[in-house]
C-alpha positions in Angstrom: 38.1 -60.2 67.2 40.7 -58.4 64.5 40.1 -54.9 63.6 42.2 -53.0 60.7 43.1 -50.0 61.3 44.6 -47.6 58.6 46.3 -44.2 58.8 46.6 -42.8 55.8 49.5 -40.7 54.5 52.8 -40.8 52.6 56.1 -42.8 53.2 58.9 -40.6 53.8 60.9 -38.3 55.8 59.6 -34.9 52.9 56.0 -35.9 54.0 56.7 -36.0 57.8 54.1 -33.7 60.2 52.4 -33.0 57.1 48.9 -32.2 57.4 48.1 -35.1 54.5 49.8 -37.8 56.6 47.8 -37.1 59.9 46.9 -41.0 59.9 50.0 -41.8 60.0 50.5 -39.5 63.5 47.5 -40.8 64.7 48.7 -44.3 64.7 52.3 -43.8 65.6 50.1 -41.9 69.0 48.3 -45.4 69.1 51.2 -47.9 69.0 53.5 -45.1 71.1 51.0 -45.0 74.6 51.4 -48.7 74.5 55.1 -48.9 73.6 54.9 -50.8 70.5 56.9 -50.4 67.2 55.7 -50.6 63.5 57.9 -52.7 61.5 58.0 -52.8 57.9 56.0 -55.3 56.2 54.1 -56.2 52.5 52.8 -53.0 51.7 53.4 -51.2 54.7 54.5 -50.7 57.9 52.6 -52.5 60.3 52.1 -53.3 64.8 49.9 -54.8 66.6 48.0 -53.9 69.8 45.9 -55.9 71.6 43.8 -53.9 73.7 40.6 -55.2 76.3 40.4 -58.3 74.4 40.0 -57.1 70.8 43.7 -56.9 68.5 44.0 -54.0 66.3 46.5 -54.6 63.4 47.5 -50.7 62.4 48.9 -50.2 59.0 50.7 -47.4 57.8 50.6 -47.9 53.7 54.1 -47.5 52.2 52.3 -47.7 48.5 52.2 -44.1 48.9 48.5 -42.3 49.1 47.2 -43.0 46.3 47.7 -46.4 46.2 46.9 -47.5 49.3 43.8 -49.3 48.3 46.6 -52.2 47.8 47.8 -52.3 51.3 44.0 -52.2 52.9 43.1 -55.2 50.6 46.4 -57.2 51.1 46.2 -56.8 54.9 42.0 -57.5 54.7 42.8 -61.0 53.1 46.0 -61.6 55.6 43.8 -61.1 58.6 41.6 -62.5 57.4 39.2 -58.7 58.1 35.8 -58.4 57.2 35.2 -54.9 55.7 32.8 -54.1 58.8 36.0 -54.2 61.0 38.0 -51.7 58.6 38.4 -47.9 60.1 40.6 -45.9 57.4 41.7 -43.0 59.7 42.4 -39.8 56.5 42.6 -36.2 56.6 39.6 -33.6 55.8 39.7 -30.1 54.2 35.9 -29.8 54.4 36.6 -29.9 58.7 37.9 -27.4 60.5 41.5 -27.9 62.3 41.6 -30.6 64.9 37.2 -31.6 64.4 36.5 -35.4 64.1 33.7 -36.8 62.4 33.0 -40.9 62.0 31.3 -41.9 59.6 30.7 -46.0 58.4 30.5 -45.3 54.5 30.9 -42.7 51.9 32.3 -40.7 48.8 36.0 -40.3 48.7 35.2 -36.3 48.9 37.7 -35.9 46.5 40.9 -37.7 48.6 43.0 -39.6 46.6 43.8 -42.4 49.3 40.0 -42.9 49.8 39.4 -43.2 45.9 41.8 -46.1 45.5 40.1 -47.7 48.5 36.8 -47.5 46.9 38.0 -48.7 44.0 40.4 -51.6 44.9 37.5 -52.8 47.5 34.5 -51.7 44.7 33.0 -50.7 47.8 32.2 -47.3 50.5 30.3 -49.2 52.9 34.0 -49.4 55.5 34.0 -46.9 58.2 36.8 -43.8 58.5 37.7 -41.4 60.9 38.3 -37.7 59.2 40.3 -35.9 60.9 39.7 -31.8 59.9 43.0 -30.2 58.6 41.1 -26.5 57.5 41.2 -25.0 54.3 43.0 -22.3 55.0 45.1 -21.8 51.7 44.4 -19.4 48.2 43.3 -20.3 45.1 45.2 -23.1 43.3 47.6 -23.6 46.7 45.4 -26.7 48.1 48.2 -29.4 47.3 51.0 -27.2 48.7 48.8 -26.7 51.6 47.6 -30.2 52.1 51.3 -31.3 51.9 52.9 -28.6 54.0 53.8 -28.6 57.6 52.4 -27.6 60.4 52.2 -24.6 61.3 53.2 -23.5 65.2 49.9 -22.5 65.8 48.2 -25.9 64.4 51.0 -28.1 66.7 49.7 -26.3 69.8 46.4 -28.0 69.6 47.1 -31.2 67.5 48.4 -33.9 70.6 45.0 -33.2 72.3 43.0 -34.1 69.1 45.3 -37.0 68.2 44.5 -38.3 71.8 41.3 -37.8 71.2 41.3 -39.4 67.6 43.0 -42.5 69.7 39.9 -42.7 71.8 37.2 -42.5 68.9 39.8 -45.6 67.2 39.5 -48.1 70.1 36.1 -46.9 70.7 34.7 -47.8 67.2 35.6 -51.8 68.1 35.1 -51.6 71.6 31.7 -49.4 71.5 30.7 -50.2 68.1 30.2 -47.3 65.3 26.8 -46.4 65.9 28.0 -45.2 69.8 31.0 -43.9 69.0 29.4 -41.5 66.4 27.3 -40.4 68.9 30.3 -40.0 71.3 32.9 -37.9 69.2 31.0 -36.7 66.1 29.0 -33.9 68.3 32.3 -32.9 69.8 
Protein backbone atom coordinates (compact mmCIF):
# COMPACT_ATOMS: atom_id res chain seq x y z
CA UNK A 1 0.00 0.00 0.00
CA UNK A 2 1.40 3.73 -1.19
CA UNK A 3 1.10 6.52 1.10
CA UNK A 4 1.98 10.29 0.10
CA UNK A 5 3.55 12.09 2.25
CA UNK A 6 4.08 16.00 1.98
CA UNK A 7 6.25 18.43 3.86
CA UNK A 8 5.40 21.55 3.23
CA UNK A 9 7.73 24.51 2.82
CA UNK A 10 9.81 26.67 0.40
CA UNK A 11 12.54 25.65 -2.18
CA UNK A 12 15.72 27.42 -1.39
CA UNK A 13 18.70 27.92 0.48
CA UNK A 14 16.91 31.88 2.08
CA UNK A 15 14.06 29.64 3.36
CA UNK A 16 16.32 26.99 5.03
CA UNK A 17 15.59 26.06 9.09
CA UNK A 18 12.77 28.41 8.66
CA UNK A 19 9.98 27.87 10.91
CA UNK A 20 7.56 27.90 7.56
CA UNK A 21 9.46 25.07 5.95
CA UNK A 22 9.30 22.61 9.11
CA UNK A 23 7.86 19.90 6.56
CA UNK A 24 10.46 19.95 4.71
CA UNK A 25 12.84 19.09 8.07
CA UNK A 26 10.53 16.64 9.02
CA UNK A 27 11.05 14.69 5.94
CA UNK A 28 14.67 15.18 5.23
CA UNK A 29 14.54 13.52 9.37
CA UNK A 30 12.42 10.68 7.64
CA UNK A 31 14.50 9.88 4.45
CA UNK A 32 17.97 10.65 6.67
CA UNK A 33 17.30 7.64 9.68
CA UNK A 34 17.01 5.36 6.69
CA UNK A 35 19.81 6.75 4.54
CA UNK A 36 17.92 7.72 1.58
CA UNK A 37 18.26 10.88 -0.71
CA UNK A 38 15.48 13.08 -2.26
CA UNK A 39 16.12 13.72 -5.84
CA UNK A 40 14.58 16.23 -7.83
CA UNK A 41 11.61 15.32 -9.78
CA UNK A 42 8.15 16.98 -11.59
CA UNK A 43 7.20 19.34 -9.05
CA UNK A 44 9.41 18.47 -6.42
CA UNK A 45 11.85 16.78 -4.83
CA UNK A 46 11.01 13.41 -4.15
CA UNK A 47 12.45 9.56 -2.17
CA UNK A 48 11.07 6.74 -1.38
CA UNK A 49 11.01 4.60 1.86
CA UNK A 50 9.60 1.44 2.18
CA UNK A 51 9.04 0.72 5.67
CA UNK A 52 7.18 -2.73 7.42
CA UNK A 53 5.57 -3.39 4.24
CA UNK A 54 3.89 -0.11 3.36
CA UNK A 55 6.10 2.53 0.73
CA UNK A 56 5.88 6.03 1.56
CA UNK A 57 6.66 8.35 -1.46
CA UNK A 58 7.78 11.87 0.52
CA UNK A 59 7.56 14.98 -1.54
CA UNK A 60 9.13 18.12 -0.83
CA UNK A 61 7.11 20.69 -3.34
CA UNK A 62 9.55 22.83 -5.34
CA UNK A 63 6.27 24.99 -6.70
CA UNK A 64 6.99 27.04 -3.72
CA UNK A 65 4.15 27.11 -0.77
CA UNK A 66 1.65 28.49 -2.24
CA UNK A 67 1.41 26.40 -5.00
CA UNK A 68 1.96 23.32 -3.85
CA UNK A 69 -1.51 22.05 -4.42
CA UNK A 70 0.21 21.16 -8.00
CA UNK A 71 2.76 18.87 -6.67
CA UNK A 72 0.20 16.89 -4.14
CA UNK A 73 -2.15 16.35 -7.27
CA UNK A 74 0.58 15.51 -9.89
CA UNK A 75 2.20 12.99 -7.42
CA UNK A 76 -1.72 11.63 -6.30
CA UNK A 77 -2.37 10.76 -10.04
CA UNK A 78 1.49 9.32 -10.58
CA UNK A 79 1.03 6.94 -7.70
CA UNK A 80 -1.73 6.39 -8.44
CA UNK A 81 -2.83 7.75 -4.24
CA UNK A 82 -6.20 7.83 -3.04
CA UNK A 83 -6.74 11.03 -0.97
CA UNK A 84 -7.32 8.79 2.22
CA UNK A 85 -3.53 7.88 1.90
CA UNK A 86 -2.45 11.67 1.74
CA UNK A 87 -0.74 13.13 5.13
CA UNK A 88 0.36 16.96 4.22
CA UNK A 89 2.88 17.48 7.18
CA UNK A 90 2.57 22.02 7.55
CA UNK A 91 3.38 24.33 10.16
CA UNK A 92 0.91 25.87 12.91
CA UNK A 93 0.87 29.31 14.59
CA UNK A 94 -2.32 28.45 16.56
CA UNK A 95 0.21 25.49 18.41
CA UNK A 96 2.64 26.16 20.70
CA UNK A 97 6.52 25.35 19.73
CA UNK A 98 7.22 21.78 19.07
CA UNK A 99 3.03 20.45 19.98
CA UNK A 100 1.57 17.94 17.27
CA UNK A 101 -1.87 17.66 16.49
CA UNK A 102 -3.36 15.06 13.54
CA UNK A 103 -6.13 15.76 12.27
CA UNK A 104 -7.89 13.78 8.91
CA UNK A 105 -9.74 17.08 7.41
CA UNK A 106 -10.07 20.74 7.81
CA UNK A 107 -9.87 24.52 7.02
CA UNK A 108 -6.57 25.76 5.68
CA UNK A 109 -6.55 28.06 9.12
CA UNK A 110 -5.36 30.68 7.10
CA UNK A 111 -1.87 28.74 5.56
CA UNK A 112 -1.29 29.43 2.13
CA UNK A 113 0.08 25.80 1.20
CA UNK A 114 -3.08 24.23 2.73
CA UNK A 115 -5.37 26.73 0.64
CA UNK A 116 -3.95 25.70 -2.67
CA UNK A 117 -4.41 22.13 -1.56
CA UNK A 118 -7.93 22.56 -0.86
CA UNK A 119 -8.42 24.17 -3.75
CA UNK A 120 -6.39 22.18 -6.47
CA UNK A 121 -7.98 18.88 -4.75
CA UNK A 122 -11.71 20.82 -4.19
CA UNK A 123 -11.41 18.92 -1.17
CA UNK A 124 -10.35 19.04 3.15
CA UNK A 125 -11.30 15.62 3.73
CA UNK A 126 -6.90 14.49 3.44
CA UNK A 127 -5.26 14.16 6.77
CA UNK A 128 -2.14 16.65 7.99
CA UNK A 129 0.12 16.65 10.65
CA UNK A 130 0.57 20.47 12.25
CA UNK A 131 3.40 20.89 13.62
CA UNK A 132 3.16 24.11 16.35
CA UNK A 133 5.77 26.95 15.47
CA UNK A 134 4.21 29.60 18.43
CA UNK A 135 3.10 32.97 17.77
CA UNK A 136 5.49 34.61 19.40
CA UNK A 137 5.98 37.89 17.14
CA UNK A 138 4.24 41.77 17.40
CA UNK A 139 1.68 43.10 15.50
CA UNK A 140 2.11 43.07 11.71
CA UNK A 141 5.60 40.86 12.13
CA UNK A 142 3.76 37.33 11.45
CA UNK A 143 5.33 36.78 7.90
CA UNK A 144 8.80 37.86 9.07
CA UNK A 145 8.31 35.67 11.92
CA UNK A 146 6.91 32.66 10.10
CA UNK A 147 9.77 33.03 7.66
CA UNK A 148 12.64 33.61 10.14
CA UNK A 149 15.05 31.21 11.58
CA UNK A 150 15.23 29.55 14.40
CA UNK A 151 16.02 30.83 17.17
CA UNK A 152 18.78 28.91 19.64
CA UNK A 153 16.40 28.42 22.05
CA UNK A 154 13.69 26.75 19.55
CA UNK A 155 16.75 24.37 17.95
CA UNK A 156 17.32 22.99 21.44
CA UNK A 157 14.09 21.22 21.46
CA UNK A 158 13.15 20.78 17.69
CA UNK A 159 15.20 17.12 16.87
CA UNK A 160 13.13 15.58 19.68
CA UNK A 161 9.77 16.82 18.11
CA UNK A 162 10.82 16.07 14.56
CA UNK A 163 11.57 12.46 15.88
CA UNK A 164 8.63 12.47 17.26
CA UNK A 165 6.67 14.02 14.18
CA UNK A 166 8.59 10.91 12.30
CA UNK A 167 6.73 8.47 14.55
CA UNK A 168 3.16 10.04 14.27
CA UNK A 169 4.07 9.89 10.02
CA UNK A 170 4.72 6.18 9.83
CA UNK A 171 2.19 5.62 12.48
CA UNK A 172 -0.75 7.30 10.53
CA UNK A 173 -0.28 4.25 7.69
CA UNK A 174 0.88 1.64 9.88
CA UNK A 175 -1.69 2.41 12.92
CA UNK A 176 -4.28 4.15 10.88
CA UNK A 177 -5.47 7.85 11.75
CA UNK A 178 -7.99 7.22 14.16
CA UNK A 179 -5.00 5.45 16.60
CA UNK A 180 -2.48 7.57 15.88
CA UNK A 181 -4.62 10.70 16.96
CA UNK A 182 -5.22 9.06 19.98
CA UNK A 183 -1.42 8.33 20.35
CA UNK A 184 0.28 11.81 19.69
CA UNK A 185 -2.58 14.41 19.69
CA UNK A 186 -2.83 14.15 23.75
CA UNK A 187 0.92 14.51 23.85
Amino acid sequence: MKYLIVGLGNIGSEYANTRHNIGFMILDALAGASNLFFTQDRYADVATLKYKGKTFVLIKPSTYMNLSGNAVRYWMQHEKIPLENVLVITDDLALPLGKIRMRGQGSDGGHNGLKHINEILQSQQYARLRFGISAEFSKGKQVDYVLGKWSDEELKILPERIDEACKATLSFALAGLARTMNQFNTK
